[in-house]
C-alpha positions as CSV (number, residue, x, y, z in Angstrom):
1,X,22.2,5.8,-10.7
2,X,22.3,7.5,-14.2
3,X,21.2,4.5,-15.8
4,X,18.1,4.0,-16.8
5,X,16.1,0.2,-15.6
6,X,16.8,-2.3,-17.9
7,X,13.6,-4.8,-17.7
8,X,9.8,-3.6,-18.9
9,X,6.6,-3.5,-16.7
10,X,4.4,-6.1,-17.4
11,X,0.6,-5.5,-17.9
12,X,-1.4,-6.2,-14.3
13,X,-2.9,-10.1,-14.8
14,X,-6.3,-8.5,-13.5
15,X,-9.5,-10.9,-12.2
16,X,-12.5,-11.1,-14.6
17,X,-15.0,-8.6,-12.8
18,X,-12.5,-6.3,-11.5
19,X,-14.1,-2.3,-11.3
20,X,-13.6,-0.9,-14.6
21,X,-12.4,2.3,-12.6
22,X,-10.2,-0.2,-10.6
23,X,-8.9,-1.8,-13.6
24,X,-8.4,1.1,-15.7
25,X,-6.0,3.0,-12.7
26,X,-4.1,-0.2,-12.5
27,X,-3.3,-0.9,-16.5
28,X,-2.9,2.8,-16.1
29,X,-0.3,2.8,-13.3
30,X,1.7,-0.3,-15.1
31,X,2.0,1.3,-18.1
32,X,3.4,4.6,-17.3
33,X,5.5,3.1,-14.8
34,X,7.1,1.4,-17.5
35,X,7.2,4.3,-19.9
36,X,8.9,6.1,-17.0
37,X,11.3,3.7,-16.4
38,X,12.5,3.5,-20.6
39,X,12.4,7.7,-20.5
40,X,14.3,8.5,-17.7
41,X,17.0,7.5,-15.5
42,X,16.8,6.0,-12.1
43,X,18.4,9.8,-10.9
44,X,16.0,11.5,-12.8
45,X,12.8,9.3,-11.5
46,X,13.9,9.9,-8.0
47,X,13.9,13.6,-8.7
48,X,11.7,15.9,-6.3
49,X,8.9,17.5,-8.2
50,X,7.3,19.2,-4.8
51,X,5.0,17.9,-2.0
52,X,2.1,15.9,-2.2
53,X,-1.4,16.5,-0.8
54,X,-0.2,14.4,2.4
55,X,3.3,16.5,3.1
56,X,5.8,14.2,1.6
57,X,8.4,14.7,-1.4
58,X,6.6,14.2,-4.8
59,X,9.5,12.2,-7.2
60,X,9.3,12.3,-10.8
61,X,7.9,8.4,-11.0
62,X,4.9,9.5,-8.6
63,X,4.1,12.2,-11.1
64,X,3.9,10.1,-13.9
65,X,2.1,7.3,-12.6
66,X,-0.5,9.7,-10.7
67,X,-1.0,11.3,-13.9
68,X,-2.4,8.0,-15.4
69,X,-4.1,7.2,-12.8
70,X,-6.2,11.1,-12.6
71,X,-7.1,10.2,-16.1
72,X,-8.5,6.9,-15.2
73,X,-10.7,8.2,-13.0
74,X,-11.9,11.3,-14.8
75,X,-12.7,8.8,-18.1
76,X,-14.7,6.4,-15.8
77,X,-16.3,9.5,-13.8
78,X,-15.3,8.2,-10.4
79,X,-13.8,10.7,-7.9
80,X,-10.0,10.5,-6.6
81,X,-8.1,10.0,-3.4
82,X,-4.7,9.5,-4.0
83,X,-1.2,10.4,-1.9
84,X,0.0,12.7,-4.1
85,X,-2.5,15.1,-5.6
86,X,-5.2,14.8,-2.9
87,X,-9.3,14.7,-3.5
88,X,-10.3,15.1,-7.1
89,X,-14.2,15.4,-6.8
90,X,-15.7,14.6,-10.5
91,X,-19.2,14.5,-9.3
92,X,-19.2,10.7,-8.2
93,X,-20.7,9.0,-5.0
94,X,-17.6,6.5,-6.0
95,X,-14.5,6.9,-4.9
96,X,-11.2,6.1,-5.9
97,X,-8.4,5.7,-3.0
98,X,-5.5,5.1,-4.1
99,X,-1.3,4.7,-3.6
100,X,0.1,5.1,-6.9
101,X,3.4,4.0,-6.6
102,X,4.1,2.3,-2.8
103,X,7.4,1.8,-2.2
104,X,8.8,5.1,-4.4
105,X,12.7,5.1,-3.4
106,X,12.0,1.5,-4.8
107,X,10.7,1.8,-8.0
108,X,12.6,5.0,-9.2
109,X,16.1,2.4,-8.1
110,X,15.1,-0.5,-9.7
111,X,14.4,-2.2,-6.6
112,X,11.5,-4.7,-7.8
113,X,9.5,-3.9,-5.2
114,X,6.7,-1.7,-5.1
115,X,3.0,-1.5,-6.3
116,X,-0.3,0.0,-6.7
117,X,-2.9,-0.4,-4.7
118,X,-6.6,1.0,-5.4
119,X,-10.0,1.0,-3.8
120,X,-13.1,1.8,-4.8
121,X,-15.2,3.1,-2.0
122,X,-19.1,4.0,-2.2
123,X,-19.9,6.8,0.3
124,X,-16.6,6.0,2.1
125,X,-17.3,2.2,2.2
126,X,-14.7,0.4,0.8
127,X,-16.5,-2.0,-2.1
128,X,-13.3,-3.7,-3.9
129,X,-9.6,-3.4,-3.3
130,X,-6.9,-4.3,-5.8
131,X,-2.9,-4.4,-4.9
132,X,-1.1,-4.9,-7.9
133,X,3.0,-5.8,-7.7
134,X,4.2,-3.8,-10.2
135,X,7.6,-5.5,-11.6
136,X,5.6,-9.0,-11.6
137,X,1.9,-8.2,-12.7
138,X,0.7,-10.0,-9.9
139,X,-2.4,-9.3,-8.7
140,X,-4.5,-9.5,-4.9
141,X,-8.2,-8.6,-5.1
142,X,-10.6,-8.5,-2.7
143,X,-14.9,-7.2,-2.9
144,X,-16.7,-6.9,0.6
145,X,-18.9,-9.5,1.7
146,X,-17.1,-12.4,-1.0
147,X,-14.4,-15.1,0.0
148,X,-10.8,-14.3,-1.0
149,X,-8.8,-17.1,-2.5
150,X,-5.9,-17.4,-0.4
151,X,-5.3,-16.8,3.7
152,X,-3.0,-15.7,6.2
153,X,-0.7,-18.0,8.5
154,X,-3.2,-18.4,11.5
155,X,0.1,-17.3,14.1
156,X,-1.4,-16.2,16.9
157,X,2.2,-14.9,18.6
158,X,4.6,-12.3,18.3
159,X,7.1,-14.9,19.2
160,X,8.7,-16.6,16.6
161,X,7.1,-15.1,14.1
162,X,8.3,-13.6,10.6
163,X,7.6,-10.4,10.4
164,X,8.1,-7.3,8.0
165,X,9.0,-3.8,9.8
166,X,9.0,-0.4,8.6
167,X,12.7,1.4,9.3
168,X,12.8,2.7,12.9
169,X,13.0,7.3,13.3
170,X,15.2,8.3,15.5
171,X,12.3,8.3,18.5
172,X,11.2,4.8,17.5
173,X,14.2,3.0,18.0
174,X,13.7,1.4,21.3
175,X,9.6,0.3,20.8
176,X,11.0,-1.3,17.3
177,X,13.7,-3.4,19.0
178,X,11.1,-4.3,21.7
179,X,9.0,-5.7,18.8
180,X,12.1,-7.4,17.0
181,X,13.6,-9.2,19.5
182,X,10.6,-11.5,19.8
183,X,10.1,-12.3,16.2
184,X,12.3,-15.0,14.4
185,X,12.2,-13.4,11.5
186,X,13.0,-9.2,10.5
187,X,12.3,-8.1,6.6
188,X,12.2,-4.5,5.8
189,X,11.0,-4.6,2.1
190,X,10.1,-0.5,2.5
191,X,6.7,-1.2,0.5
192,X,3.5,-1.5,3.3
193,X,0.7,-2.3,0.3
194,X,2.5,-5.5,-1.1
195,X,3.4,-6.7,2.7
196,X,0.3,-6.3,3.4
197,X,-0.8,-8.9,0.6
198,X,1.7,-10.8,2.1
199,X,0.3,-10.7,5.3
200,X,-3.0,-11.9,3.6
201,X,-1.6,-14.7,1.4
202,X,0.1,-16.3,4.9
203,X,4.0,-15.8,3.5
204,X,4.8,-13.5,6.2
205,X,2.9,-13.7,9.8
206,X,2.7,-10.2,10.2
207,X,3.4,-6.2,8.9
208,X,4.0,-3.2,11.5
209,X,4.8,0.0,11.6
210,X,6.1,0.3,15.1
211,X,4.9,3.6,16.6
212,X,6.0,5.6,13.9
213,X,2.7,7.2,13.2
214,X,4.0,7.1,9.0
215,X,1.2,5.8,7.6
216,X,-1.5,7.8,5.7
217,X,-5.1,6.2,4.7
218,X,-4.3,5.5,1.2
219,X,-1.1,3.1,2.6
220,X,-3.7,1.1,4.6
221,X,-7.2,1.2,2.5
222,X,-6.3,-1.9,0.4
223,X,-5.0,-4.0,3.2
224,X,-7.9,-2.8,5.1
225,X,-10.0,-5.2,3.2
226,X,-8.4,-7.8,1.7
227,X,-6.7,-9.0,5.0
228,X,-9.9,-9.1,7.2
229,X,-11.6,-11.3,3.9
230,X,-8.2,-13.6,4.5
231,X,-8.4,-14.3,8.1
232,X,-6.3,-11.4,8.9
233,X,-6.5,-8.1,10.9
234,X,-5.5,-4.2,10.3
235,X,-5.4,-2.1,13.3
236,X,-3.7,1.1,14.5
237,X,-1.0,0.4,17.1
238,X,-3.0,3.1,19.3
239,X,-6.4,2.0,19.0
240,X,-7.1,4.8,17.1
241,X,-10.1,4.2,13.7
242,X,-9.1,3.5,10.5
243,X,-11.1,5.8,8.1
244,X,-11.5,6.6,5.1
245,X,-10.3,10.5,4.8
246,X,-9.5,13.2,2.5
247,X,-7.0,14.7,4.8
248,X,-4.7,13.2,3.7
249,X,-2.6,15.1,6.8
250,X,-4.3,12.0,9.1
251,X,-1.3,9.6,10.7
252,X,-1.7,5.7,11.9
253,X,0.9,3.5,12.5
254,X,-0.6,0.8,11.1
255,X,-0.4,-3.0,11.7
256,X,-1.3,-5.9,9.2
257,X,-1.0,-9.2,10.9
258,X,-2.4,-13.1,10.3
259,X,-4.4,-13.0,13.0
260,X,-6.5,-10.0,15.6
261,X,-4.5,-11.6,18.2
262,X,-1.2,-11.7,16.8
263,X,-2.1,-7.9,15.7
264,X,-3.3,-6.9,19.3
265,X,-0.1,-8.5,21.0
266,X,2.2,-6.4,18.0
267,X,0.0,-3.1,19.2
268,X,0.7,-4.2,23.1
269,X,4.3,-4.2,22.7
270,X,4.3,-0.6,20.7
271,X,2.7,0.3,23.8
272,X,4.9,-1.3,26.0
């Protein structure tokens, strides 16, 4: 773990039209992901700076990449929602919502596995979302109200389906076997934006958090419209509204899956 990641960032392969605000956060996020990852070590990048605005552990690689992203919004005069340093208001009726690096353990290990993911809202409606996979470049975008090019699988079942989990707390354990024992297939990738895109592009049937109550706004605001545009659904597994919110303090265990009903029969067996 003293090592430092051998293999550079690539620059995000961004859509022609994207937000400039959008764009900027994500080239932003890339790049000092990969100037993070050629400065320090994989111990150093997993280092605890503090607590973010929502009550988790900051590491060293959030810092960095929220840095880049804070400067992004300030030079394109857009305000800021993001995990770590909370609501930066610089005068905007645009907002920025964003999770600058999903999947944090990930990226400071040199898993290849976690990505930003970026929203520009307007009055807290959510105009154009961008997840972006970090160690590819790959990029899913979606603008309310347009067609998305790709779609989700269509299952309508919990059965037999392939499915992506978050890791079970100690209270969760028997509601996330409930869940698992009826799906063929059990990833836990430990990165909820880029399953989410999964979800939407139809390589995974569904996404769940399974009672957990672990994810924050900025974890579900991408996903929250680019699934919908791909045939998809995103719902709290206790029927309770996803909003757009500075307090960042807010908890959902949120569900991504292909279809309402396949998400509806997910939030049923969280239920029990």
């Amino acid at each position: 773990m003293t090592t430092h990641i051998p293999w550079p960032v690539p620059e995000p392969d961004l859509p022609t039209g994207t937000h400039p605000a959008l764009a900027a956060a994500a080239l932003g996020a890339a790049g000092a992901y990969d100037r993070a990852r050629r400065r320090h070590t994989r111990t150093e990048l997993a280092e605890t700076r503090g607590t973010g605005a929502d009550g988790t552990p900051t590491m060293l690689v959030d810092e960095i990449v929220e840095e880049a992203i804070a400067d992004a919004a300030r030079t394109h005069g857009v305000n800021l929602l993001s995990e770590e340093a909370g609501f930066i208001d610089n005068g905007s009726a645009l907002t920025l919502v964003t999770d600058p690096v999903d999947g944090s353990a990930n990226a400071a290990s040199g898993v290849p596995l976690s990505c930003f993911a970026g929203v520009v809202t307007d009055d807290g409606r959510p105009v154009e979302a961008l997840t972006c996979w970090l160690d590819t470049g790959r990029v899913w975008r979606a603008v309310a109200g347009e067609p998305v090019p790709y779609r989700t699988s269509g299952r309508t079942r919990l059965d037999g389906a392939a499915i992506s989990v978050l890791r079970p707390g100690p209270h969760a354990r028997d509601v996330w076997w409930r869940v698992v024992e009826r799906a063929e297939r059990i990833r836990i990738l430990s990165t909820t934006c880029l399953e989410a895109v999964l979800v939407a592009e139809g390589s995974i049937d569904a996404f769940a958090d399974v009672g957990g109550d672990v994810h924050r706004i900025v974890d579900l605001a991408a996903a929250m419209l680019t699934v919908p545009a791909a045939g998809g659904a995103v719902l709290d597994a206790f029927g309770r509204p996803l909003e757009i919110d500075p307090d960042l303090s807010r908890r959902w265990s949120g569900i991504v899956a292909a279809t309402p009903e396949l998400a509806e029969e997910i939030a049923a067996a969280v239920r029990g």
